[in-house]
C-alpha positions in Angstrom: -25.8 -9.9 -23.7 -24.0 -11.9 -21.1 -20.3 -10.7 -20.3 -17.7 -13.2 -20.8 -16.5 -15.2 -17.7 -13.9 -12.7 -15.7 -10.8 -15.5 -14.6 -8.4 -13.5 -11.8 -5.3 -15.8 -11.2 -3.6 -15.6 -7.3 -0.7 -14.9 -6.6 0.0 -12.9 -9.6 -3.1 -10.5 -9.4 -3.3 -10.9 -12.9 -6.9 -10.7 -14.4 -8.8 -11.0 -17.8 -12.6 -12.3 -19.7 -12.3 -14.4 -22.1 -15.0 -16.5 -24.1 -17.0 -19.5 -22.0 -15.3 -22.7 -22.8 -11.6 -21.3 -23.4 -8.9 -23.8 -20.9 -7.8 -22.3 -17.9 -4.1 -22.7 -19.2 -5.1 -21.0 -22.6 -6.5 -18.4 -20.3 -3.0 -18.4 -18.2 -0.8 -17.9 -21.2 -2.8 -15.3 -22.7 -2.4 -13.2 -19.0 1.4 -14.3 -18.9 0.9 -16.2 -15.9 3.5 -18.4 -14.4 1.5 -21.9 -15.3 4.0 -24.7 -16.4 3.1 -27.1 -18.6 5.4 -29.8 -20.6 2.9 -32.1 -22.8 1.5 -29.1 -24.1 -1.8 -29.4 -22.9 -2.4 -32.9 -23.6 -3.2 -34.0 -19.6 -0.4 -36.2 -19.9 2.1 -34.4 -17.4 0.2 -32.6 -14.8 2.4 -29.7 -14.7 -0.6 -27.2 -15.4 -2.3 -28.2 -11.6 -4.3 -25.4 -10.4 -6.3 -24.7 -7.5 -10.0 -22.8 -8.2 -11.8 -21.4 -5.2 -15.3 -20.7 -4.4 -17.5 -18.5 -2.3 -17.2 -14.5 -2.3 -14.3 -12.5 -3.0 -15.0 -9.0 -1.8 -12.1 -7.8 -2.7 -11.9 -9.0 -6.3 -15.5 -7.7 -6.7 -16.8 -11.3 -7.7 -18.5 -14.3 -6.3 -17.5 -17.8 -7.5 -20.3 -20.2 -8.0 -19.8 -23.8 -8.2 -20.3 -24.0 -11.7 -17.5 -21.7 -12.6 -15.5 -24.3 -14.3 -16.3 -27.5 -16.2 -16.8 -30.6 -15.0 -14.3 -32.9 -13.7 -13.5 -34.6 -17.2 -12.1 -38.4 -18.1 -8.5 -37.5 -18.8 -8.1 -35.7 -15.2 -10.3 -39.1 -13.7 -7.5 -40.7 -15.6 -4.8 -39.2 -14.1 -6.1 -39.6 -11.0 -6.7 -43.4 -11.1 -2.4 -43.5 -12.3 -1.0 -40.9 -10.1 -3.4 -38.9 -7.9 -4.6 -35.3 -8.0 -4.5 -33.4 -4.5 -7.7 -32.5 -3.5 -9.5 -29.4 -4.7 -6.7 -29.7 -7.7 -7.4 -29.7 -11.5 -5.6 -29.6 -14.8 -5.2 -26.1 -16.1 -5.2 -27.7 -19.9 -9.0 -29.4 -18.9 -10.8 -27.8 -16.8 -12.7 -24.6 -19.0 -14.3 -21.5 -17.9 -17.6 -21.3 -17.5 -18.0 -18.4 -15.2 -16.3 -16.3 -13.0 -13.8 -17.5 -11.0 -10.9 -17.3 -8.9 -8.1 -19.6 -9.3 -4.5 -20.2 -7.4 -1.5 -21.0 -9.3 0.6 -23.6 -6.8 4.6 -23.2 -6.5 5.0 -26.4 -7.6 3.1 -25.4 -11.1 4.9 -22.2 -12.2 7.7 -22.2 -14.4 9.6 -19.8 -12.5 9.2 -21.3 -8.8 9.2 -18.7 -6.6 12.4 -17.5 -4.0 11.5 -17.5 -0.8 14.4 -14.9 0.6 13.6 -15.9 3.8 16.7 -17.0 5.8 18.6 -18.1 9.2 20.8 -15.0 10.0 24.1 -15.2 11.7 23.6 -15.0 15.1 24.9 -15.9 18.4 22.5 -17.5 20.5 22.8 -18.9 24.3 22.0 -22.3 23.8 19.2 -23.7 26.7 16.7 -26.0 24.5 13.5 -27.0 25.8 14.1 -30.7 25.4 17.3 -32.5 26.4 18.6 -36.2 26.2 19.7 -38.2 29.7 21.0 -41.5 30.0 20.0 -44.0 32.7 20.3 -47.3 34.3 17.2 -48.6 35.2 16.8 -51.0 38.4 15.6 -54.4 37.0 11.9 -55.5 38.4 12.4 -57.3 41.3 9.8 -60.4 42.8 10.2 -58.7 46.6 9.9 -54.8 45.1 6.9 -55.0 42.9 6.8 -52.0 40.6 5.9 -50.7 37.3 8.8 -50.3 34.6 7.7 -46.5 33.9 8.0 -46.4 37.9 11.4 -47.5 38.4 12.3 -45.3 35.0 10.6 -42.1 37.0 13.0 -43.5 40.1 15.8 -43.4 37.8 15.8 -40.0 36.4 15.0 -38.5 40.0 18.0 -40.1 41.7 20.6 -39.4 38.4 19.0 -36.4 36.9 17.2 -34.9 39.9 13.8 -35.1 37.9 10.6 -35.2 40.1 7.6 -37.2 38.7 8.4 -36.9 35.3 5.3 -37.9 32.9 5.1 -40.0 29.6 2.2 -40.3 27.4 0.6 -43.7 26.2 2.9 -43.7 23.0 6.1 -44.0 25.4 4.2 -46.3 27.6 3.3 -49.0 24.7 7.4 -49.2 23.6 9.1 -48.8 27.4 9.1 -52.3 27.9 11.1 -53.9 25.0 13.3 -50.8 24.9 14.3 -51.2 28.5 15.1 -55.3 28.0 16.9 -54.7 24.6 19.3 -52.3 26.3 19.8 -54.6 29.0 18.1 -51.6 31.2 19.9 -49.0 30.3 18.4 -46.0 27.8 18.5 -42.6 26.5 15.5 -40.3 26.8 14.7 -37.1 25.6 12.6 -35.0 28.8 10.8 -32.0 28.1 11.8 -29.5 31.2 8.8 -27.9 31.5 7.8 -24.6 31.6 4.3 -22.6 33.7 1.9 -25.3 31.7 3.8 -28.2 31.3 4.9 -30.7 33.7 8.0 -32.5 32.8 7.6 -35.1 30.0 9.1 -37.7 28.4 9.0 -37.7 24.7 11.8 -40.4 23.4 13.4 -43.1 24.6 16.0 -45.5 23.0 18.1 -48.2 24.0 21.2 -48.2 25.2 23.0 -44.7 24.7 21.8 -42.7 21.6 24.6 -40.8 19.6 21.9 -38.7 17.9 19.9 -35.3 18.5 16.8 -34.1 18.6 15.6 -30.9 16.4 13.3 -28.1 16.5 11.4 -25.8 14.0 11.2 -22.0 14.2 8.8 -20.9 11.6 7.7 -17.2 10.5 4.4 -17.8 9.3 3.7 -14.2 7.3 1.0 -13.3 4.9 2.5 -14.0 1.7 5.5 -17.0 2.9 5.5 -19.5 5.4 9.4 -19.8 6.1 10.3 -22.1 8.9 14.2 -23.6 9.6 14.9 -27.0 11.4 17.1 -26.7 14.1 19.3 -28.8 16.2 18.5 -28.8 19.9 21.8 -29.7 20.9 24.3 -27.7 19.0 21.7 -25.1 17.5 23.0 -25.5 14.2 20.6 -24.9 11.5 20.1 -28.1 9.4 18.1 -26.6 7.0 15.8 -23.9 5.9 13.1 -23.7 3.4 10.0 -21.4 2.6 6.8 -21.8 1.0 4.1 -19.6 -0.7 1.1 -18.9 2.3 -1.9 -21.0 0.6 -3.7 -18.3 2.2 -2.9 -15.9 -0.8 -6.0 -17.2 -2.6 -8.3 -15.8 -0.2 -6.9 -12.5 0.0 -3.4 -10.8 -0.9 -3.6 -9.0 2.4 -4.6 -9.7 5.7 -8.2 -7.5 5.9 -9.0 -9.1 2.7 -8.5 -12.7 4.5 -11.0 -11.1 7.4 -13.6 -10.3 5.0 -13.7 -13.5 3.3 -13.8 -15.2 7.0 -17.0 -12.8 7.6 -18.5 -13.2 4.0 -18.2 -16.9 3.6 -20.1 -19.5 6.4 -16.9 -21.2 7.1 -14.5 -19.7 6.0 -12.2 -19.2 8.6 -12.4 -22.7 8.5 -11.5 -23.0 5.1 -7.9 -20.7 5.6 -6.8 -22.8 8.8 -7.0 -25.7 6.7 -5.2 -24.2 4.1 -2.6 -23.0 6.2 -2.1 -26.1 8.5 -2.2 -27.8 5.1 1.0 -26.0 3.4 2.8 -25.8 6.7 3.0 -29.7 6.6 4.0 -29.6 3.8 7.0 -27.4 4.5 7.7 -29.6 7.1 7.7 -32.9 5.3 9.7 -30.6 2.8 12.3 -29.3 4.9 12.9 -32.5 6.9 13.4 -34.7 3.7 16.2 -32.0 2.9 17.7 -32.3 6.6 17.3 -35.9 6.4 15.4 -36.0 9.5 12.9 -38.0 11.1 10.2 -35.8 11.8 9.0 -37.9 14.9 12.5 -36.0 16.3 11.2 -33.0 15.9 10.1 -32.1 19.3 9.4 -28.5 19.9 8.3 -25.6 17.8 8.3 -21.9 18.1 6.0 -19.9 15.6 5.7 -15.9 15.3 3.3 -14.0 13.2 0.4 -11.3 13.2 -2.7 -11.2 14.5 -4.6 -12.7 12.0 -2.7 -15.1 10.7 -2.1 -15.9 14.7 -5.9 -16.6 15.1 -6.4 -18.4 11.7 -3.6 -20.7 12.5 -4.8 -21.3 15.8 -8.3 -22.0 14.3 -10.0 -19.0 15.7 -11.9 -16.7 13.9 -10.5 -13.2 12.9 -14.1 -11.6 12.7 -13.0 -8.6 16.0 -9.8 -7.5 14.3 -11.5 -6.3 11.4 -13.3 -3.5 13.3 -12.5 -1.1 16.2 -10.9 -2.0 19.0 -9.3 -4.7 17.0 -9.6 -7.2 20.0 -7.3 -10.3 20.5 -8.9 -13.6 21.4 -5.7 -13.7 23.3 -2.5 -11.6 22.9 -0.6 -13.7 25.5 1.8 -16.2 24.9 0.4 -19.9 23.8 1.5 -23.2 24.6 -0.2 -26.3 22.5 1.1 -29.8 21.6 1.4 -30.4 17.7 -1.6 -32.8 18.0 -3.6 -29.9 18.6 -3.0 -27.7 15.7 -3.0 -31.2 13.1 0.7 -30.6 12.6 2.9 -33.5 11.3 5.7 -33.4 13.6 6.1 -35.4 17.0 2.7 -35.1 18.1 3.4 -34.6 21.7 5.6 -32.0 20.4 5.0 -28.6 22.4 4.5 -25.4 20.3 4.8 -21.9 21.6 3.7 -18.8 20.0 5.7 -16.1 21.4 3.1 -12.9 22.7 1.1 -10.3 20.5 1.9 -6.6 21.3 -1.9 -5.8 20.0 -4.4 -5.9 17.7 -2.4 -5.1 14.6 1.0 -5.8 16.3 1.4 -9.4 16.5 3.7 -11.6 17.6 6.1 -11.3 14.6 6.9 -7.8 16.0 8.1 -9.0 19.1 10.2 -11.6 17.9 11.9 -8.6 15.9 11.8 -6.9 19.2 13.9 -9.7 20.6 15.9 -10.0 17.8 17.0 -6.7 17.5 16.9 -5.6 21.2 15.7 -2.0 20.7 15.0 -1.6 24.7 18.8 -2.4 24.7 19.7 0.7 22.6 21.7 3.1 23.9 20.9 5.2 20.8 17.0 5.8 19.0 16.8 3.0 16.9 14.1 2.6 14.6 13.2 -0.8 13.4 10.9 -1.4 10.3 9.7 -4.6 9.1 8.5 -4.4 5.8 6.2 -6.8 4.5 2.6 -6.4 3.0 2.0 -5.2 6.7 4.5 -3.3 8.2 5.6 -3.5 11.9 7.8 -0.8 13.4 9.0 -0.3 17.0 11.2 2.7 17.9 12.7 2.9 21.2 15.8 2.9 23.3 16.5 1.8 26.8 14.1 4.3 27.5 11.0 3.3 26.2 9.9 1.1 23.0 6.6 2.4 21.3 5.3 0.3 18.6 2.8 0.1 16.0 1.4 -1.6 12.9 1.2 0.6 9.2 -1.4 -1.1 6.3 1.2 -1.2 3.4 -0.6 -3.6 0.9 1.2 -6.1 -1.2 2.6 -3.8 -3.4 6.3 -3.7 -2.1 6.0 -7.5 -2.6 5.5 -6.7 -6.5 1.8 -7.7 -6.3 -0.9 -4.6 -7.6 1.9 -3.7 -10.1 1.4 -4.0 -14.0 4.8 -5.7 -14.8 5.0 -6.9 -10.8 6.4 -10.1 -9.3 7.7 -11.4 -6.9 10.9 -12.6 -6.4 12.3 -15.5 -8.8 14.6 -16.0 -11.1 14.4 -13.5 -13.9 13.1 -10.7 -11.9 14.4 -7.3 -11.9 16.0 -6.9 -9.1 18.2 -3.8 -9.0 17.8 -0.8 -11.2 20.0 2.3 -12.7 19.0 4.8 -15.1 21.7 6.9 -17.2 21.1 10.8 -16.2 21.8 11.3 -20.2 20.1 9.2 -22.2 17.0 8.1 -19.4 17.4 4.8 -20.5 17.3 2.0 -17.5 19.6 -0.6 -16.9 19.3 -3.4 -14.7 19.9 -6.8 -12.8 17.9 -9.5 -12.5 17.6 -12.6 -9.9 20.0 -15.5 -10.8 22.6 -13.5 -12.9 25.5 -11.7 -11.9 25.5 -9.3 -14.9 23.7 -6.0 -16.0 21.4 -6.4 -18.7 24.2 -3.7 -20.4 27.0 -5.8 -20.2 28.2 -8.4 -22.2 26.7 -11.9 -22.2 24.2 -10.6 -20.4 21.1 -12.3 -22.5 23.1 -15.8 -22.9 23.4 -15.9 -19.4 19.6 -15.2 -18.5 18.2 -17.5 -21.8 17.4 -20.2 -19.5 15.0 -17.7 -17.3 14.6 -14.5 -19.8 13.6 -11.6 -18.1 10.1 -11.9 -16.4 8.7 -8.8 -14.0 10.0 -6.5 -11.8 9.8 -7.8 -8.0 10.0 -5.3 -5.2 13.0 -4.4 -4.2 13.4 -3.7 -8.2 10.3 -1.8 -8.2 11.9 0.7 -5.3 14.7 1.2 -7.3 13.1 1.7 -10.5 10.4 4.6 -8.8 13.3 6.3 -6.9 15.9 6.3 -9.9 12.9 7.4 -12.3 12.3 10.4 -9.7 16.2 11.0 -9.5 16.5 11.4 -13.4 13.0 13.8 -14.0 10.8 11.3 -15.4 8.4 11.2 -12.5 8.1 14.3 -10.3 7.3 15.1 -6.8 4.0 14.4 -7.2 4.1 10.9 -9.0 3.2 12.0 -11.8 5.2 10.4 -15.6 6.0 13.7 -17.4 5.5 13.4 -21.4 8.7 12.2 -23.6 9.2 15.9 -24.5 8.7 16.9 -20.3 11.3 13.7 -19.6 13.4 14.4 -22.7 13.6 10.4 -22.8 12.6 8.2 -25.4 11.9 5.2 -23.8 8.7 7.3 -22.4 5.0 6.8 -24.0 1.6 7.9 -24.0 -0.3 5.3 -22.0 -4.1 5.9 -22.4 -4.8 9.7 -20.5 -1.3 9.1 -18.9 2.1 7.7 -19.8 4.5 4.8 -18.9 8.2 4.0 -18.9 9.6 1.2 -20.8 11.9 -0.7 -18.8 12.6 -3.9 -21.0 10.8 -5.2 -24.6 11.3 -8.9 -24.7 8.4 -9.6 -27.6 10.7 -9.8 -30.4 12.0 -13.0 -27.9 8.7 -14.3 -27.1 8.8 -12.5 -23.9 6.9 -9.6 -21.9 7.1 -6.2 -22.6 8.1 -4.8 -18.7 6.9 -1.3 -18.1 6.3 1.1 -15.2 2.5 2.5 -15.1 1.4 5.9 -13.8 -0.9 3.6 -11.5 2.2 1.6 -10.4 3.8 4.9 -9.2 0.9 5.1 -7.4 0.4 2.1 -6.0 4.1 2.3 -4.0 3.0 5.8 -3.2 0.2 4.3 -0.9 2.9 1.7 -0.1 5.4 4.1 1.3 3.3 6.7 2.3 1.5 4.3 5.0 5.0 2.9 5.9 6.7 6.4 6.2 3.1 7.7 8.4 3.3 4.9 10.9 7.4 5.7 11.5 6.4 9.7 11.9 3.8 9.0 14.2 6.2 7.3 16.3 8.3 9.8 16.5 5.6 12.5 17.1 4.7 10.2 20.4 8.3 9.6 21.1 8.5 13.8 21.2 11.7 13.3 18.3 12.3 15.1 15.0 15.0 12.3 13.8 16.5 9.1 14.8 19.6 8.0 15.0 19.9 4.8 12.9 17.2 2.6 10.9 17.1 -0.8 10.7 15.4 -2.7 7.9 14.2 -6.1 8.6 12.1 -8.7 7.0 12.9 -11.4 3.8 12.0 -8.3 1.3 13.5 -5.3 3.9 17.3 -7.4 3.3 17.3 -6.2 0.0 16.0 -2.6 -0.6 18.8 0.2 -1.0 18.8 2.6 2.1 19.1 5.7 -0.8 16.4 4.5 -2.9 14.2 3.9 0.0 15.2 7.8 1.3 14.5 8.9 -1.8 11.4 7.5 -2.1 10.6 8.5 1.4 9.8 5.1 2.8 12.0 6.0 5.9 12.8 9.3 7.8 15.9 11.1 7.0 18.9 9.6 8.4 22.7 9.0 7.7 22.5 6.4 4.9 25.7 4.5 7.0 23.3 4.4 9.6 20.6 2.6 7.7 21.3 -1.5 7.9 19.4 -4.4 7.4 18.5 -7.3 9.9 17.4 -10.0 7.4 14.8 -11.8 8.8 14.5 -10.2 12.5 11.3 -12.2 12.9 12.8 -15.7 11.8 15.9 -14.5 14.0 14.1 -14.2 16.9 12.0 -17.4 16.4 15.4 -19.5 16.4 16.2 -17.4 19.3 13.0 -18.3 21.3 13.2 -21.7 20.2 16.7 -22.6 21.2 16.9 -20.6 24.4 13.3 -20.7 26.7 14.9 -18.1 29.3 14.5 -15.6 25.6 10.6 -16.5 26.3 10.2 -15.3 29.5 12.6 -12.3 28.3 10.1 -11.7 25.3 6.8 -11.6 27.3 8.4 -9.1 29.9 9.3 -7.0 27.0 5.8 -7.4 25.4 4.1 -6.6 28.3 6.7 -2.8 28.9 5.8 -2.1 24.7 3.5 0.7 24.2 1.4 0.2 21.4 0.0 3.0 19.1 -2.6 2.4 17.1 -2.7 3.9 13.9 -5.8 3.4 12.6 -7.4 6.2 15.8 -4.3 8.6 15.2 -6.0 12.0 13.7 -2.0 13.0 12.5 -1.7 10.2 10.7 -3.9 11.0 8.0 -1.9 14.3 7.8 1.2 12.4 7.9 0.2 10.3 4.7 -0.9 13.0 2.9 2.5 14.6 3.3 4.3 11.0 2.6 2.5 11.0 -0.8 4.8 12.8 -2.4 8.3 12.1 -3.5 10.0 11.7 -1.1 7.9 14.3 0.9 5.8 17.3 1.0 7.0 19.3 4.0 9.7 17.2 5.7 12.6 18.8 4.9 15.0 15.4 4.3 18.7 17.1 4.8 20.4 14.5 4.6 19.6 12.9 2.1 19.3 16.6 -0.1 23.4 16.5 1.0 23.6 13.5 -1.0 21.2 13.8 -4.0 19.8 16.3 -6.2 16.6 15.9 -6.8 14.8 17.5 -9.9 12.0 20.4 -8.9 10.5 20.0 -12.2 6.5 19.4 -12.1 4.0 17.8 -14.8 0.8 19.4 -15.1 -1.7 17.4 -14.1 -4.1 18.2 -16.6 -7.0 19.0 -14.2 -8.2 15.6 -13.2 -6.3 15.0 -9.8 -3.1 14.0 -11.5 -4.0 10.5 -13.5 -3.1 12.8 -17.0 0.3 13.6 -18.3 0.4 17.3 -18.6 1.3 19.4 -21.5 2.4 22.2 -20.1 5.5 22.5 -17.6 5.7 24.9 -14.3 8.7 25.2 -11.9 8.2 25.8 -8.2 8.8 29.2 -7.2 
């Protein structure tokens, strides 16, 4: 007998069979996926829109035929015809299962639309913008001096500006004339100053003297957000800043999953530069509309990100950095025009992608380097940016060493049983009483704890959904801190734990967080498995910092910084105690925000910081993890909670941590012991 069609919905991870026929949104609800709908399934409001996908998903263990789902059905032809679907779209309340399949939940069609924490951070910045404005007087044409308009423009800017044979493309050439006549021969243009591969250009040019600016876009294009914020060129203000979900995500939470589908599907590295080119417009138009700017002004771009999502965007395939050496196509700096990657901006807009350290270190790590200067430090900084794949650099004026560490989407809520990520009604910070061992918490969009008064009036709107990660941190570390989960990872029994709000789970046992069913919400708990999927999270974070510090010849550092959209809002104790990061001075442990965005806006509103960065890039040394024999004994050792040999001083100075252990029952520690032991 046949199993029952398997539906796994991105970006929640969440997964379930149900019976051929049953309505992707029935299928939704059932899973508690984020899938809106208003009309209650009637194909009347289009707020169920989903996005199926095709081809073979390695990583989910299934391949999706192109039968997997019903056929395109009159009341989505309908609602076509009146409004328009986007393409590959369908209506979660039509469209049925018929087989496995894989299908992507859109921002736009969850209920709780996600929070994109990404933001422009404070920052002083020497303004020297790649595109400037100059007004002229033009010479009018002359019967004895025969020449060209564009020629006696050119003649212009050389004898006001000092410009020498400035360029224009076609699209200037088609408007010069009537522009120069209706300001009576005397305009504003926008010149690109040029840089090793471009010559000087014009891009605008408007009658008469324009009072306006011109704008730019610094975008962090990461594995799970897009994040991008428009910039003006002229006073480097930040008009506005948005962020998106990667429409990657459907082919692979993390970047080696996104690699194998490339190798696994005929054209499907194809298929994700689409995609991304494809959302990233749509950030643009997004984030323009909110500026209330024409994007025709938009006329430079800088972009940071890693490897592989620097090759996909570029359109090249990823196929050599999913094996050994882990070989760039190109790990130096690139200059395009937006015509060139499809982008919806000025089209002779120039884009530069700041360099690649290596193979696994890409170009997101060196705008942290720039942002946060580490080959400026008179002390050992130590600089992680956390993300579903971590970069960290350590260095001082000395020396910077850097590398890449495999972390996996947990920390972004993703692989966890009550996991999110961030949106409103998310639990966001986390404190357990030491007496009772019962939690309580915060959650994104409320000021309250869920112990204080008014506390469920104030979230009604939202209720309490999942537990995103930053929440998730807290939660592990507090749990460990109170002697419900020991050194090991392991959920001791409700007698070990002596708390009530512990329960036999299967051969192991969870912790209930939060119960909302008597509300018509989720029940929110924390898994043995959870525990150990941030193990692997932190243990591969924590490794890659160690090694470092083995190469740099160091036993400690002096101060950690913590960048990255999710690294602005973990707790420096809960990540020691957890033993994410190496022992250090909890003072001493700050956050950057986002370093890579930082240095993006830095790159873009400065050019000298581009030459700065690619000298920089070029002094980094890189470590590779993946060859490093230690750092399989570091991770072993970074398994445990916070640590199995590394002593952690400081942090013992400042916390007690319970040496109670949970027998592990014989199995490799996935059963809740009976028995109890102390360490000797």
């Amino acid at each position: 007998m046949s199993k029952d069609p398997l539906v796994i919905f991105t970006p929640s991870g969440k997964r379930g069979r149900f019976p051929r026929g049953t309505p992707v949104l029935t299928a939704a609800r059932q899973l508690g996926v984020d899938l809106d709908s208003v009309c209650g399934g009637r194909g009347i409001c289009s707020k169920c829109q989903v996005s199926p996908s095709y081809g073979e998903f390695s990583k989910h263990g299934v391949t999706v035929a192109d039968d997997a789902l019903s056929d395109w059905n009159a009341v989505e032809q309908r609602y076509d015809e009146k409004r328009g679907l986007p393409k590959g779209r369908r209506l979660g309340c039509q469209a049925t299962l018929q087989g496995d399949v894989v299908i992507d939940v859109p921002p736009e069609s969850q209920v709780h639309k996600q929070v994109v924490r990404k933001r422009a951070e404070a920052r002083e910045i020497v303004l020297n913008p790649s595109t400037k404005l100059y007004y002229v007087e033009v010479a009018e044409p002359d019967m004895h001096d025969p020449s060209g308009d564009f020629e006696r423009l050119r003649d212009a800017l050389r004898e006001q500006w000092e410009f020498e044979n400035v360029s224009a493309d076609l699209g200037i050439l088609q408007k010069l004339q009537p522009i120069l006549r209706k300001g009576n021969w005397k305009v504003t243009v926008a010149v690109h100053l040029g840089d090793e591969e471009n010559p000087q250009r014009i891009m605008h040019i408007w009658p008469g003297y324009y009072e306006g600016t011109l704008y730019g876009l610094a975008v962090d294009l990461g594995s799970t957000t897009i994040a991008a914020h428009l910039c003006d060129l002229l006073t480097g203000e930040v008009i506005a800043s948005s962020g998106v979900m990667n429409p990657q995500i459907r082919f692979g939470e993390d970047l080696m999953s996104r690699v194998s589908y490339s190798m696994m599907n005929a054209g499907g590295a194809d298929e994700m530069t689409r995609a991304v080119r494809e959302g990233m417009n749509g950030l643009f138009s997004q984030i323009a509309a909110e500026g209330g700017v024409d994007k025709q002004l938009i006329v430079d771009a800088v972009f940071v990100c890693n490897p592989v999502m620097h090759h996909l965007f570029l359109g090249i395939d990823p196929f050599e950095l999913g094996q050994a050496p882990f070989a760039l196509a190109t790990s130096n700096e690139v200059r395009l025009r937006a015509s060139e990657l499809d982008l919806n901006i000025h089209p002779s807009a120039h884009v530069y992608l700041l360099p690649c350290i290596a193979g696994h270190v890409g170009a997101d790590a060196a705008a942290v380097a720039l942002s946060e200067a580490p080959d400026k430090s008179e002390d050992l900084v130590l600089v992680v940016d956390v993300g579903t794949n971590a970069e960290i650099l350590l260095g001082n004026r000395d020396k910077v060493l850097a590398c890449s560490s495999p972390t996996g989407p947990a920390f972004e809520g993703a692989q966890i049983s009550s996991g999110q990520r961030a949106a409103p009604g998310a639990i966001e910070r986390v404190e357990i009483d030491p007496i009772s061992k019962v939690p309580r918490f915060k959650v994104i969009g409320c000021d309250l704890w869920s112990d204080d008064a008014g506390f469920e009036a104030a979230i009604a709107t939202t209720g309490v959904t999942g537990i995103c990660g930053s929440g998730i941190i807290e939660m592990v570390a507090e749990m460990r801190m109170n002697g419900i989960v020991d050194a090991a990872g392991l959920i001791g029994t409700a007698g070990q734990t002596r708390s009530a709000n512990v329960f036999a789970d299967g051969r192991t046992n969870s912790y209930l967080v939060y119960d909302g069913t008597p509300n018509g919400g989720p029940k929110i708990t924390v898994t043995n498995r959870d525990i150990r999927e941030i193990q692997m999270a932190k243990a591969a974070l924590y490794s890659g910092a160690r090694l470092l510090m083995d190469k740099f010849g160091v036993e400690k550092v002096d101060r950690v910084v913590l960048a990255g959209a999710f690294g602005a809002h973990i707790s420096p104790k809960h990540a020691m105690v957890l033993g994410m990061i190496p022992d250090a001075p909890l003072e001493k442990v700050t956050s950057a925000g986002n370093a890579a965005g930082t240095g993006a806006r830095i790159a873009l509103l400065n050019t000298e910081a581009r030459t700065e960065i690619e000298a920089t890039v070029r002094a980094i040394h890189k470590v590779e993890t993946a060859i490093e024999p230690r750092f399989q004994e570091h991770f072993v050792n970074a398994s445990a909670i916070p640590n199995a040999v590394e002593p952690f001083p400081i942090l013992n100075s400042i916390v007690k941590l319970p040496t109670e252990t949970f027998n592990t029952g014989g199995d490799g520690g996935e059963t809740g012991g009976r028995r109890r032991r102390r360490r000797a």
